[in-house]
Each structure stands twice: as C-alpha cells, then as structure tokens.
N, C-alpha and C positions, 0 to 999 in steps of 0.2 A: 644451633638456635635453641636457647631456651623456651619452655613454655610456658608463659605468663599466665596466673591465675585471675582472666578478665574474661569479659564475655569476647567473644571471637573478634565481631564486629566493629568494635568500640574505635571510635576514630586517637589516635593517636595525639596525647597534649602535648608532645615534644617532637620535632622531625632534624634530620640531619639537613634542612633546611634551614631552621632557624638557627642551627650552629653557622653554616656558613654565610649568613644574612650577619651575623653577631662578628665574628672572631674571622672569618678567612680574610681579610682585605689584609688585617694587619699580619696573620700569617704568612702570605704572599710574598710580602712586602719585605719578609725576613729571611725568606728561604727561597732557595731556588727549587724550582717547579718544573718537570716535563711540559712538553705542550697539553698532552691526552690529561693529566694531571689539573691543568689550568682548564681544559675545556669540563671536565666532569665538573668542577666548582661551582662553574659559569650554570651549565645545564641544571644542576641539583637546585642551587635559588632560583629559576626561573622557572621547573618545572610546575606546572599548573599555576600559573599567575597570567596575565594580563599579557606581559614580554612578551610571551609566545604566541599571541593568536587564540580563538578560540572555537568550537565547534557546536553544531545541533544533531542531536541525535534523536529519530521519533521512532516509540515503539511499533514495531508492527504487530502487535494485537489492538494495543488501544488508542493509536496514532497519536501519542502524548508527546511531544516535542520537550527536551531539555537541555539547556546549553550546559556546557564546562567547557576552562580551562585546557588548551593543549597539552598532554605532557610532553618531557625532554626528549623521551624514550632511550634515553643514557645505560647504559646497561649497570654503571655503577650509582644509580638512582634506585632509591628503598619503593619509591612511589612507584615506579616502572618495568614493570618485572610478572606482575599478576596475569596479565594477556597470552604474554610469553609463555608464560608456566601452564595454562590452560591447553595451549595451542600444543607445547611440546609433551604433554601427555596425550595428546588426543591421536599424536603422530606416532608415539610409541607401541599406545593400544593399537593402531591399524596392522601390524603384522609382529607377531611375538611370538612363543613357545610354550607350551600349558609343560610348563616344567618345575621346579624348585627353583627358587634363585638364590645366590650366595654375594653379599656384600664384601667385598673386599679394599682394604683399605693400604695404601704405601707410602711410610712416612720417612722420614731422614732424620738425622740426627743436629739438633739445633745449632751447632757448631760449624754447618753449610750457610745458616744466614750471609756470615760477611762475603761468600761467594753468590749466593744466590740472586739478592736485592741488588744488585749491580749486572747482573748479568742473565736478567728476568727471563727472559726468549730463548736464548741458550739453555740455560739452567731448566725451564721447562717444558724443553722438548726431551731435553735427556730425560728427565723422569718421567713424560708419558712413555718413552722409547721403551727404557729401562723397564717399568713395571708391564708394560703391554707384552714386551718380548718375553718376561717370567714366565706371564699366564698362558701365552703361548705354547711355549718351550711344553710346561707340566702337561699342555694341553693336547701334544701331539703323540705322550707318553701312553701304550696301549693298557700299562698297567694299572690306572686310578681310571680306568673304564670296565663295566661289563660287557664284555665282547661273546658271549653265548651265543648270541641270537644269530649272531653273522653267521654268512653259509661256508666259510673258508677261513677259520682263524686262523691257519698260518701263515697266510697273507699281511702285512704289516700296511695298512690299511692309510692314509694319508687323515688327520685328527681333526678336525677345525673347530674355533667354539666361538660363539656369539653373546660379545661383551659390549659394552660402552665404560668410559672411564670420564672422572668430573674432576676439573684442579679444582682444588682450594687454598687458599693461602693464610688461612686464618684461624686462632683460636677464640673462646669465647670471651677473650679479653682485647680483644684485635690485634695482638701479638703473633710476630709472621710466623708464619709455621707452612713450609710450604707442601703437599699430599695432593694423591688422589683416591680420588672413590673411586670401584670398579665395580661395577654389575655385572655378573655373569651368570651365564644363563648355563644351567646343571643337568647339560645334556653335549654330546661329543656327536657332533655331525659329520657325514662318511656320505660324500654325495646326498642322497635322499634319505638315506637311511637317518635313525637317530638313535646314542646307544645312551643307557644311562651311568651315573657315575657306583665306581664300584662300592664306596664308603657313602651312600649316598646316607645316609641318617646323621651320618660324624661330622664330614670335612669334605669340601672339593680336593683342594691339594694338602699337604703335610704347609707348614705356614714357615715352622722352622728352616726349613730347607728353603722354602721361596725368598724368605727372607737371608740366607746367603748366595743366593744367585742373584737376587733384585743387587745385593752390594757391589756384587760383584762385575755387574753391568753398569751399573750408575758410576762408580770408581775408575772404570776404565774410561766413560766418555767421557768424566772430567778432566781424567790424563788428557786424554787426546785435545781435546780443547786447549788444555793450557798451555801443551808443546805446539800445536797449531797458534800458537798466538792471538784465541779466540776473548780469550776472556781481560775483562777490564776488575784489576786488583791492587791490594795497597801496593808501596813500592815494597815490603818484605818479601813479597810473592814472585819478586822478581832473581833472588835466590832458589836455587832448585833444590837444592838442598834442605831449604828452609820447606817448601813447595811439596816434596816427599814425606819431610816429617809430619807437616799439617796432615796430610792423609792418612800418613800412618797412624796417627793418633783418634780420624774418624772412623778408622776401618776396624780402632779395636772396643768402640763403643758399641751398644747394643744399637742393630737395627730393627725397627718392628714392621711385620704384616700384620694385620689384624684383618682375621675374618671374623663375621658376624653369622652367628645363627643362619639358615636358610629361609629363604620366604615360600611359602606355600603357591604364591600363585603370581603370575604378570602384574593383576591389578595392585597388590598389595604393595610389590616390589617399587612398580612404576609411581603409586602415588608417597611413597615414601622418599624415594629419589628425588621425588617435583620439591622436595624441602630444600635437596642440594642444589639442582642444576641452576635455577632462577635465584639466588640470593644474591645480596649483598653482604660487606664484612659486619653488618651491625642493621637489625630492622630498625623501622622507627620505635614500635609497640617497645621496646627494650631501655630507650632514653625516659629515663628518671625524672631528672630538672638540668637547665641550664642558667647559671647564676654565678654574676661575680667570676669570671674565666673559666670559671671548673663546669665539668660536667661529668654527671652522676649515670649508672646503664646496671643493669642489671646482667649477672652471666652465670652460669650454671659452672659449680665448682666438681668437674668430673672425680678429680683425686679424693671427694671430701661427700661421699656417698649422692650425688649427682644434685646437691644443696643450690639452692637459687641465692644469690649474694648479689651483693650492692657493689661496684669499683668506683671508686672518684677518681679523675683525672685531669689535669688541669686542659684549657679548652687545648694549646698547643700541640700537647703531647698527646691528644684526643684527633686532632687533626693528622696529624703527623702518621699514628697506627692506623687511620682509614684511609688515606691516600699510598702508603704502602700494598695494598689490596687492591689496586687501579692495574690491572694487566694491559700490557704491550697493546699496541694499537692495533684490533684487526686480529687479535691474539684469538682462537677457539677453545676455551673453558674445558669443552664438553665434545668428545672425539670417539668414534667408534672403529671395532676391530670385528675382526673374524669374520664370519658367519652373518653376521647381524645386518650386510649389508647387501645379502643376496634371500633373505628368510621369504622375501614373496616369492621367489620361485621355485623356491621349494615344496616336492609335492608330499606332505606326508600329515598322518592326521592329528601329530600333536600343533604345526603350523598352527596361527589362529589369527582369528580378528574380532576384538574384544569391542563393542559397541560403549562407549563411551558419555550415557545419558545425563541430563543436566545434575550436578551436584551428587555423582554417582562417588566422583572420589572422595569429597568430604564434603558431607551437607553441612556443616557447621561453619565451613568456610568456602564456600562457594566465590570461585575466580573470574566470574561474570559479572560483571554489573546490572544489578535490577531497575527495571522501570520504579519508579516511586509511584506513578497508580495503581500500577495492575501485576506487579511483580517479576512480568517477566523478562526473562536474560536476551531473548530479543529482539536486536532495535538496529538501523539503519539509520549511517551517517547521512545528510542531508547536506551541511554545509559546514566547510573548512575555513577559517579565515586566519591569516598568518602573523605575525605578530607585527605588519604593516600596514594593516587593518584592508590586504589584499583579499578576494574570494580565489583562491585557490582549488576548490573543491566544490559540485554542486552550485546553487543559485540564489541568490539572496532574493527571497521573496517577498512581496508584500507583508505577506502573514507571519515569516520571519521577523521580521522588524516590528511588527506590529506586538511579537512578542515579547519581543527584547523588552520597549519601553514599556510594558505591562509589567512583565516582573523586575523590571529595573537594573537589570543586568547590565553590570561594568565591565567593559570592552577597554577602555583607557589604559593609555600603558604609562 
C-alpha cells in the first residue's frame, strides 16, 4: 500500500465501485468468471447504496440518530474492511508477549504463476504449510536461543514459538505475486518459561538457510500434488518429463525470505500488520481517474527507491488483475501457529494485555466511525432494514420516520 500525500480522511473521488458500475457488465459478459468472482462484483456495486437496505445508528453520548447505507461486508470490498481491522487489532492486543517482533516475509519465484492461479487452495496451503513448518523447524533449534537461564541445559528442551502468517497475492501493481507475511514473536517458549533469541539485535533465524529449506518443502508438496493427480495444468504438464524440467528450472532460481528489521514492541508490530491483514488488492484513496476504459492508480515503485508513480491500464485488464486477488471461497488469509494459540494460559510476566484506547493505534486514522455532533466513536445500531425495505433489526419507530422525512433520506432501490 502506498502512502498518499492527502490528508487521512479525504473521502475518496474514485472507488472500485464505479469501475464495476462502468466496465464489469461488459467484462462478464467476455470472460468467464467463478461464482465467488461474480458475487464480489455484485457486492462491491451495491455496497452502501440503496440495494442493500439501510441502517440508524444513535450515539450514546448525544443520542444523535444517523442513517447509512448497508455495507456488502465482502471481504474483497475496499469499503469493507475498516470494522474488521479495528476489531482484529483489539483481539491481538488482548494477549501478546512484551517481546521484539520480527517480520518475516516468503516469496516464490514468478514462474509458479501458471501453477498457482489455477490451483489457488492447493497452491496456498502448501505455502502456508511450507513457510510455517521453516519457522518451525529453525524454531525448535536450541542453538539461535539463549538457553542460560534454564536450570538443566543439557536437557534438549521441546521449542515452541508464537507466530501468525497473512497471504497476499499482490503487488503494487496488482500483478499476482503470491507470499506471506509472518509475525513472529522473538521469544522461544518451553512450557511457562520464555527464552530470548541468541542474535537478538541481528536476526531471528539466518534467512539464507530458511530460504533453502522453505524450497525445499514447497518443491516437494508440489511434487506430491502433481503425482497425486491434484493439480489442474496445461496439457504440457501432462509429460513428466517436461513436469521435472519446469521444476528443475524453479529450483535453480533465486528463492527469497526477507526479514524485516525487528519491532520493539506488540503495539507497533500489531498496528503495522493491521495495514496487511484487512486490505484489498488495490484501496480506493489509490484510483486516479476512470475515463474512456482506462484507468489510472497510483503504486509505489519498490525497485526505483520506494518512488510513488502513476500505472494506466486499460479498464479490462484493470479488472482482470483485481479479480485474480479474490481467494477461494471460505479460504482463511490470516492463520496462526505455535504458541500464540495457547499465550493466555501462560503464566509468565512477559505474557500481556495491552489495553487498546480510542485512536491509540493511529490518531490520524481512526477506524471508528464518529458521531458528526459530538465526535464520538460510540453509537448503537437501532434499526436494520434489508434491501426489501424489510426491519430486520430493532423497530421502526415513530421518531425513526419522522426522521427519515426530515432529512430526506433515500431508502428507494
């Protein structure tokens, strides 16, 4: 995600809504489309419009009632995602580690595309498989831990470490590029105990090395896959001979880990993350103009000293690399390992629970919605209505209605 030089807030003059109000009918109409594919479409133009139904929300400090628009709540919806991101940082801060944290990143080599895009669910369970069992593997290793403290080092002590990992499929061109992110928390748990990492200033693990065991696991459960007759391929793949070379030719490409620096603290780590886990392949704040098919986005050129740049793209082939980024149906982005799913019962005193105060992550972008009298984040749904002009939720009251026609609120679909 690029950073846009705008003020935070600024509402958005372009959305990947009015690309698909403009240009998907005739897309559609050219291409064949999954179903989850056709449904993100449908929900992305509808979301907060009329189609959907709409809602009253009244603050509870200054009882101000205000209506909006349902959203789709689409997970590949730019609009739909802020609640989420809120919520899942607030879950994270409830039980963490006052530790260091280390970002770690696993990529592939671009030449997995024509295996991958076809074989989405497959393809990406191997690579959370693959990179989760690395970090693992390094992490059950007594030697990239300080083990002083323990009362028996000769003991070989059972490792455990407490991660989470995020797919992405995307670069900042919407070009697929499929990776995960990995958080991991720079500390080695031994029942209650907690040891710290031996190179703690440098490096969790050596990257080089990770990066030929990550190969080396990803390689094989491709094999297996493809002699289990798992995977959907051109017909050349249907040669094994041909089938071995392809591999041989990824296996002598560079593979990369890339770690990142270490974070000092839960908070910094968790709200850094909240950029990963909750996006989409492209925000709205990032669309330029849409004019004449083409459309214009802004992306940050990493190779070209981290430069902000302009892409034109015609609306097609615009469509085409955002719907590439539409994961399996039911499919989980964002998967946790080790440790991290037992840390409340852990009794020790780096353990924590980081209280999580209004706009404590970034005041500048605050992921609540404000009352427009009285500012605050606040407020209580009151009444649901569905986009059959059903009450679903709550009770249409008097004073409801009496509001509507006051401010003139379009409910018509």
């Amino acid at each position: 995600m690029c950073k846009i030089e705008n003020k935070p807030n600024i509402i958005p003059s372009y959305e990947m809504q009015d690309i698909f109000k403009l240009y998907a009918d005739e897309y559609t109409s050219n291409h064949t489309l999954t179903s989850i594919q056709k449904r993100a479409i449908t929900d992305i133009r509808n979301c907060r419009t009329s189609v959907l139904g709409y809602n009253a929300k009244e603050c509870c400090e200054c009882k101000n009632i205000e209506f909006s628009y349902n959203s789709c709540r689409n997970r590949n919806c730019p609009k739909c995602q802020g609640q989420k991101r809120f919520q899942w940082i607030e879950d994270r801060l409830k039980t963490t580690i006052n530790v260091p944290y280390y970002h770690t990143v696993f990529t592939v080599p671009n030449q997995l595309f024509c295996l991958a895009i076809f074989n989405q669910k497959i393809f990406y369970d191997l690579l959370f498989k693959s990179a989760s069992d690395t970090l693992k593997l390094f992490g059950r290793d007594s030697k990239y831990w300080n083990m002083k403290d323990l009362d028996d080092e000769s003991k070989q002590p059972k490792i455990d470490l407490a991660f989470f990992g995020i797919l992405h499929t995307w670069g900042q061109t919407l070009v697929y590029h499929p990776h995960i992110h990995f958080i991991v928390a720079g500390a080695g748990i031994i029942g209650d105990e907690i040891v710290e990492p031996k190179y703690n200033a440098k490096f969790l693990f050596p990257v080089k090395a990770m990066s030929k065991v990550f190969r080396g696991k990803l390689v094989e459960g491709i094999k297996n896959a493809y002699y289990d007759d798992q995977l959907e391929l051109d017909d050349d793949f249907k040669d094994c001979k041909y089938f071995e070379s392809f591999i041989d030719s990824i296996v002598k490409r560079k593979w990369v880990v890339y770690a990142k620096s270490q974070f000092s603290s839960s908070e910094r780590i968790v709200e850094y993350m909240s950029r990963y886990t909750h996006r989409t392949a492209i925000a709205n704040s990032r669309i330029i103009s849409i004019e004449n098919n083409t459309v214009r986005f802004r992306y940050r050129d990493y190779k070209d000293n981290n430069k902000i740049k302009t892409m034109k793209l015609s609306s097609d082939e615009f469509i085409k690399r955002f719907l590439y980024h539409i994961p399996p149906k039911r499919y989980h982005r964002i998967r946790y390992y080790g440790a991290v799913q037992r840390l409340s019962k852990i009794k020790h005193e780096k353990i924590v629970t980081i209280e999580n105060s209004e706009n404590q992550i970034n005041p500048d972008k605050p992921t609540k919605p404000k009352c427009k009298k009285c500012q605050s984040t606040k407020s209580e749904t009151i009444v649901v209505v569905d986009g059959n002009q059903k009450v679903v939720q709550g009770l249409m009251t008097p004073k409801i209605l009496a509001l509507k026609r006051e401010i003139q609120f379009d409910d018509s679909s």
